[in-house]
C-alpha positions as CSV (number, residue, x, y, z in Angstrom):
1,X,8.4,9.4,12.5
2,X,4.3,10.8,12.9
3,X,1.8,8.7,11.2
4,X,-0.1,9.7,7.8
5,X,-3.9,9.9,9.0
6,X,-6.1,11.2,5.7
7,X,-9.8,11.0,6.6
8,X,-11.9,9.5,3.5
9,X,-14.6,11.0,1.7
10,X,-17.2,10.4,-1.2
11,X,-13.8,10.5,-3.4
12,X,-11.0,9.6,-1.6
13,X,-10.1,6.7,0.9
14,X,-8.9,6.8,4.0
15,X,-5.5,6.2,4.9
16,X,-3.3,5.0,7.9
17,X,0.4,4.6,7.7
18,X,1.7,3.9,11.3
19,X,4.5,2.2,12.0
20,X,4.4,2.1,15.3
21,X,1.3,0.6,14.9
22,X,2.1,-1.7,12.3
23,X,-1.1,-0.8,10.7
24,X,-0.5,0.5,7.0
25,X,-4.0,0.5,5.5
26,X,-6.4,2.1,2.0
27,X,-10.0,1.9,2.3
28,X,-13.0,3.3,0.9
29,X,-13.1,4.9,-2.8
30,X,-10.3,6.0,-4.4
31,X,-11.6,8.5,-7.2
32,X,-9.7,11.6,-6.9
33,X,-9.6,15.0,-9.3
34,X,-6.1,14.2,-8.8
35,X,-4.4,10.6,-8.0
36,X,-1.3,11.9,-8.1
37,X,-1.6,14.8,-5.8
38,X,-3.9,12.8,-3.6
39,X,-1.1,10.0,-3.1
40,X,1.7,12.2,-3.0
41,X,2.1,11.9,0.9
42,X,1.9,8.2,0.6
43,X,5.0,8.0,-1.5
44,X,6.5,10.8,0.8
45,X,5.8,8.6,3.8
46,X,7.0,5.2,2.4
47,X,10.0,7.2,1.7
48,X,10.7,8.5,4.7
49,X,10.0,5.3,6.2
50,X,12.2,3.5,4.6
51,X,15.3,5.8,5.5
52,X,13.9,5.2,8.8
53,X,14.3,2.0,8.7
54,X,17.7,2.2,6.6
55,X,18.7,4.0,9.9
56,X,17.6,1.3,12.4
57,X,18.9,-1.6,10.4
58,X,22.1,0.4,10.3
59,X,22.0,0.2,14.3
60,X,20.9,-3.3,14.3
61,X,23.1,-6.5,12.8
62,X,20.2,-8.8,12.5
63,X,19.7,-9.4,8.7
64,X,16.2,-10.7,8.9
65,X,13.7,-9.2,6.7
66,X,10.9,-7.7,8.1
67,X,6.9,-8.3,6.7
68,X,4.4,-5.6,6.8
69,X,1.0,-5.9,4.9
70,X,-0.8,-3.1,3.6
71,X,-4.8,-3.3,3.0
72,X,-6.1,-2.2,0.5
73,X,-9.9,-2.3,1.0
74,X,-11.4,-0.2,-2.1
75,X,-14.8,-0.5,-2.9
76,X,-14.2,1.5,-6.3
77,X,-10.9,2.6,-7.6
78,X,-11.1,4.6,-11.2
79,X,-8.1,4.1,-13.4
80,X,-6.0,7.0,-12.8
81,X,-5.9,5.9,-9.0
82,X,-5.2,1.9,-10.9
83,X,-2.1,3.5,-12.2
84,X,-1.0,5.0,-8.9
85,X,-1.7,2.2,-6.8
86,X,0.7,0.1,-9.5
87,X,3.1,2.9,-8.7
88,X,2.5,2.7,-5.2
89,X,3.3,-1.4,-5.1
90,X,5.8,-1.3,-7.3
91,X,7.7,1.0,-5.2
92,X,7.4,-0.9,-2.1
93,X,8.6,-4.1,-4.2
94,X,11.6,-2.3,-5.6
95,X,13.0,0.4,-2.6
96,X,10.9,-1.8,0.5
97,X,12.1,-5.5,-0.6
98,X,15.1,-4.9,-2.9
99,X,17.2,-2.1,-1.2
100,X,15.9,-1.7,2.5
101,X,15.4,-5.6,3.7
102,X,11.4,-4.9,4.1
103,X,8.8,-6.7,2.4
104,X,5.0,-5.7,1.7
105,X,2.5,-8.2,1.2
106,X,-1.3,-7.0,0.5
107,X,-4.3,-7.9,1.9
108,X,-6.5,-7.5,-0.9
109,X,-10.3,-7.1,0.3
110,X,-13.0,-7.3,-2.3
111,X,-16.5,-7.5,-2.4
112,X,-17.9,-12.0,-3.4
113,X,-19.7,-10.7,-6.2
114,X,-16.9,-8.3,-7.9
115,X,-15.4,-10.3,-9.6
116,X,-13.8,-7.3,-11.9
117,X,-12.0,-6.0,-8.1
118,X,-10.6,-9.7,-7.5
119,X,-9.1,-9.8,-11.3
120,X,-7.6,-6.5,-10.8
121,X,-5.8,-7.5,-7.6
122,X,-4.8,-10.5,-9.6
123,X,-3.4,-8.2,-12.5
124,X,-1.6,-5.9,-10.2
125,X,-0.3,-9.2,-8.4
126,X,1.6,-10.4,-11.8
127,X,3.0,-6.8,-12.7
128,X,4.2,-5.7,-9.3
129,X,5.7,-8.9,-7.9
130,X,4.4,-8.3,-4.5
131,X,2.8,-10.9,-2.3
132,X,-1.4,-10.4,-2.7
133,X,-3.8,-12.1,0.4
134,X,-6.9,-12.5,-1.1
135,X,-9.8,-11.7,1.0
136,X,-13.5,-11.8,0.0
137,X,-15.5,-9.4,1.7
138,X,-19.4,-11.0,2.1
Protein backbone atom coordinates (compact mmCIF):
# COMPACT_ATOMS: atom_id res chain seq x y z
CA UNK A 1 0.00 0.00 0.00
CA UNK A 2 1.96 3.64 -1.40
CA UNK A 3 1.74 6.50 0.90
CA UNK A 4 -0.60 9.80 0.23
CA UNK A 5 2.08 12.69 -0.05
CA UNK A 6 -0.04 16.15 -0.88
CA UNK A 7 2.36 19.10 -0.79
CA UNK A 8 0.61 22.28 1.10
CA UNK A 9 0.04 25.52 -0.22
CA UNK A 10 -1.38 29.04 0.80
CA UNK A 11 -4.81 26.95 0.87
CA UNK A 12 -4.38 23.57 1.55
CA UNK A 13 -2.25 21.53 4.11
CA UNK A 14 0.00 19.14 3.67
CA UNK A 15 -0.60 15.66 4.18
CA UNK A 16 1.26 12.37 4.95
CA UNK A 17 -0.44 9.10 5.32
CA UNK A 18 2.28 6.26 5.65
CA UNK A 19 1.82 3.36 7.21
CA UNK A 20 4.93 2.08 6.96
CA UNK A 21 6.02 4.89 8.54
CA UNK A 22 3.56 5.18 11.05
CA UNK A 23 3.40 8.80 10.38
CA UNK A 24 -0.33 9.97 9.49
CA UNK A 25 -0.15 13.75 9.72
CA UNK A 26 -2.41 17.51 8.53
CA UNK A 27 -0.57 20.58 8.72
CA UNK A 28 -0.65 23.96 7.55
CA UNK A 29 -4.06 25.74 6.37
CA UNK A 30 -6.82 23.94 5.36
CA UNK A 31 -9.05 26.47 3.23
CA UNK A 32 -9.84 24.82 0.07
CA UNK A 33 -12.36 25.92 -3.02
CA UNK A 34 -13.35 22.52 -2.28
CA UNK A 35 -13.10 20.42 1.12
CA UNK A 36 -14.56 17.71 -0.21
CA UNK A 37 -12.67 17.15 -3.29
CA UNK A 38 -9.50 18.16 -1.54
CA UNK A 39 -10.00 15.33 1.13
CA UNK A 40 -11.32 12.87 -1.01
CA UNK A 41 -7.99 10.83 -1.24
CA UNK A 42 -7.81 10.92 2.49
CA UNK A 43 -11.01 9.05 2.94
CA UNK A 44 -9.85 6.82 -0.17
CA UNK A 45 -6.65 6.12 1.73
CA UNK A 46 -8.06 5.39 5.28
CA UNK A 47 -10.21 3.12 3.28
CA UNK A 48 -7.97 1.24 1.65
CA UNK A 49 -5.99 1.10 4.66
CA UNK A 50 -8.19 -0.30 6.60
CA UNK A 51 -8.94 -3.40 4.25
CA UNK A 52 -5.28 -3.58 4.50
CA UNK A 53 -5.29 -4.02 7.63
CA UNK A 54 -8.65 -6.23 7.65
CA UNK A 55 -6.29 -8.48 5.50
CA UNK A 56 -3.29 -8.64 7.89
CA UNK A 57 -5.40 -9.15 11.01
CA UNK A 58 -7.01 -11.85 9.01
CA UNK A 59 -3.40 -13.46 8.77
CA UNK A 60 -2.61 -12.73 12.27
CA UNK A 61 -4.59 -14.26 15.59
CA UNK A 62 -3.43 -11.66 17.91
CA UNK A 63 -6.49 -9.60 18.90
CA UNK A 64 -4.72 -6.61 20.21
CA UNK A 65 -5.78 -3.36 19.01
CA UNK A 66 -3.48 -1.31 17.46
CA UNK A 67 -2.99 2.84 18.25
CA UNK A 68 -2.03 5.24 15.50
CA UNK A 69 -2.22 9.11 16.06
CA UNK A 70 -2.89 11.44 13.44
CA UNK A 71 -1.69 15.31 13.79
CA UNK A 72 -3.48 17.57 12.94
CA UNK A 73 -1.38 20.83 13.10
CA UNK A 74 -3.73 23.57 11.36
CA UNK A 75 -2.95 26.94 11.78
CA UNK A 76 -6.44 28.04 10.14
CA UNK A 77 -9.20 25.65 9.15
CA UNK A 78 -12.45 27.44 7.55
CA UNK A 79 -15.73 25.73 8.22
CA UNK A 80 -16.31 23.65 5.24
CA UNK A 81 -12.89 21.92 5.97
CA UNK A 82 -14.49 21.90 10.14
CA UNK A 83 -17.12 19.71 8.68
CA UNK A 84 -14.83 17.38 6.74
CA UNK A 85 -12.38 17.02 9.36
CA UNK A 86 -15.63 15.90 11.69
CA UNK A 87 -16.18 13.51 8.83
CA UNK A 88 -12.72 12.53 8.65
CA UNK A 89 -12.59 11.55 12.70
CA UNK A 90 -15.75 10.22 12.74
CA UNK A 91 -14.86 7.79 10.29
CA UNK A 92 -11.74 6.61 11.78
CA UNK A 93 -13.83 6.25 15.17
CA UNK A 94 -16.54 4.17 13.52
CA UNK A 95 -14.75 1.83 10.52
CA UNK A 96 -10.81 2.29 12.40
CA UNK A 97 -12.04 1.42 16.12
CA UNK A 98 -15.40 -0.26 15.73
CA UNK A 99 -15.02 -2.69 12.74
CA UNK A 100 -11.20 -3.14 11.97
CA UNK A 101 -9.55 -3.33 15.79
CA UNK A 102 -7.52 0.16 15.06
CA UNK A 103 -7.78 3.03 17.10
CA UNK A 104 -6.86 6.86 16.20
CA UNK A 105 -5.95 9.21 18.74
CA UNK A 106 -5.14 12.96 17.69
CA UNK A 107 -2.46 15.03 18.43
CA UNK A 108 -4.14 18.23 18.37
CA UNK A 109 -1.40 21.15 17.93
CA UNK A 110 -2.53 24.73 18.39
CA UNK A 111 -1.08 27.93 18.70
CA UNK A 112 -0.96 29.36 23.30
CA UNK A 113 -2.83 32.26 22.30
CA UNK A 114 -5.85 30.59 20.03
CA UNK A 115 -7.86 29.83 22.24
CA UNK A 116 -10.84 29.48 19.47
CA UNK A 117 -8.37 26.35 17.74
CA UNK A 118 -8.03 24.63 21.33
CA UNK A 119 -12.12 24.87 21.86
CA UNK A 120 -12.58 23.56 18.48
CA UNK A 121 -10.43 20.43 19.13
CA UNK A 122 -12.37 20.20 22.33
CA UNK A 123 -15.75 20.38 20.27
CA UNK A 124 -14.66 17.84 17.75
CA UNK A 125 -13.31 15.70 20.79
CA UNK A 126 -17.14 15.38 22.33
CA UNK A 127 -18.80 14.70 18.84
CA UNK A 128 -16.41 12.26 17.42
CA UNK A 129 -15.51 10.11 20.37
CA UNK A 130 -11.90 9.88 19.42
CA UNK A 131 -8.96 10.26 21.83
CA UNK A 132 -7.66 14.26 21.42
CA UNK A 133 -3.66 14.99 22.75
CA UNK A 134 -3.60 18.43 23.36
CA UNK A 135 -0.54 20.14 22.43
CA UNK A 136 0.16 23.89 22.69
CA UNK A 137 2.31 25.17 20.09
CA UNK A 138 4.51 28.39 21.68
Amino acid sequence: MEALKVTGSDSHPTIILDHLENKYSIVGESRPENPMKFYEPVFNWFNNYFNHVYVFNDLNTSSTKSIKKLTIKLDYFNSTSAKVLFDLFTMLNEVGSKKFNVSFEIDWYYPVEDTDMLDAGKEMEKMCGLKFNYCPKI
